[in-house]
N, C-alpha and C positions, 0 to 999 in steps of 0.2 A: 738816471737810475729809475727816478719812477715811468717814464715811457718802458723802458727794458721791461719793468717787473709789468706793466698793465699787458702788454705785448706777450708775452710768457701766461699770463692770464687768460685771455681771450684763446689763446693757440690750447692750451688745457682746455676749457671749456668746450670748443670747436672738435678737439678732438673724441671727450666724453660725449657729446650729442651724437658724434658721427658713429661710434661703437656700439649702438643700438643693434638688433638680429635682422639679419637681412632677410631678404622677399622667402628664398632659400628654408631660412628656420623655421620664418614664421608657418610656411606651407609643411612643413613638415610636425610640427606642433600640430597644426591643424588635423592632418592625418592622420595622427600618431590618436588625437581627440575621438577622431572618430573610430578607428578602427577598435577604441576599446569601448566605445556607444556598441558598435556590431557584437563586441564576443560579449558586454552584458546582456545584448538581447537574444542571444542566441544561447546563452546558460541562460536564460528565465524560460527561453523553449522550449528547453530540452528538462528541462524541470519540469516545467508542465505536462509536457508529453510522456515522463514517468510514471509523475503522479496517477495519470491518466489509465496507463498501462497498470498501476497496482491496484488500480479501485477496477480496473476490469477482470484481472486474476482474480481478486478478492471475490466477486461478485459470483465469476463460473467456479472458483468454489464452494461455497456457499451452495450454489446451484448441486453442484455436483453430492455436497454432503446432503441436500435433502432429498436427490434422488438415492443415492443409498440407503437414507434411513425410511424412507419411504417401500423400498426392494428388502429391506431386512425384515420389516415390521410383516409384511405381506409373507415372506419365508416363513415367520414365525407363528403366522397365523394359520399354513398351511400344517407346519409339520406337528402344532398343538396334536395332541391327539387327546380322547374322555379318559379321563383319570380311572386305572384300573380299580375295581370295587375289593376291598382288601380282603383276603381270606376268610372264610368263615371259621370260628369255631367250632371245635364237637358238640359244646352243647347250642351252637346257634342250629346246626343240622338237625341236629335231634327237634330243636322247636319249627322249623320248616318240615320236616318230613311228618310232624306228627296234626300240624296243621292240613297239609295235603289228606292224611290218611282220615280223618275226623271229618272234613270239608265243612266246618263251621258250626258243624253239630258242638255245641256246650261244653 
């Protein structure tokens, strides 16, 4: 009985060693390793290369609003026109007309 049970022992153990992933898994594991190395580095790429893309948007406009306001400022500068001089009163005429008529005599 005890040769039976060592023999039965050894045949379990022999069998658990040999159950190990063959050449097969293990190439496959490996694979499988890399190919998710490739899509993280290809999402950090493509990350950057948005980032990239927004700070260049960002940038032409920015660009674009200071030529606007650069094109407004200048409109505005054009279409200023001197502030109309406001009505006179009758008795401001009366004091110009009698100015004129007197010509500084007292």
């Amino acid at each position: 009985m005890k040769k039976l049970f060592t023999l039965l022992l050894v045949a379990g153990m022999a069998t658990m060693i040999s159950c190990g992933p063959s050449a097969e898994e293990k190439a496959k594991a490996e694979q499988a390793i890399k190919d998710s190395i490739a899509n993280a580095e290809k999402m950090i790429a493509d990350s950057i290369a948005a980032a990239e893309l927004a700070a260049q948007e960002a940038a032409a406009a920015a660009e674009k609003m200071r030529a606007d306001s650069i094109a407004a400022a200048e409109a505005a500068k054009k279409s200023t026109s001197k502030p109309k001089p406001k009505p006179k009163t009758q008795e401001e005429k009366k004091i110009e007309e009698t100015k004129k008529v007197t010509g500084g005599r007292g």
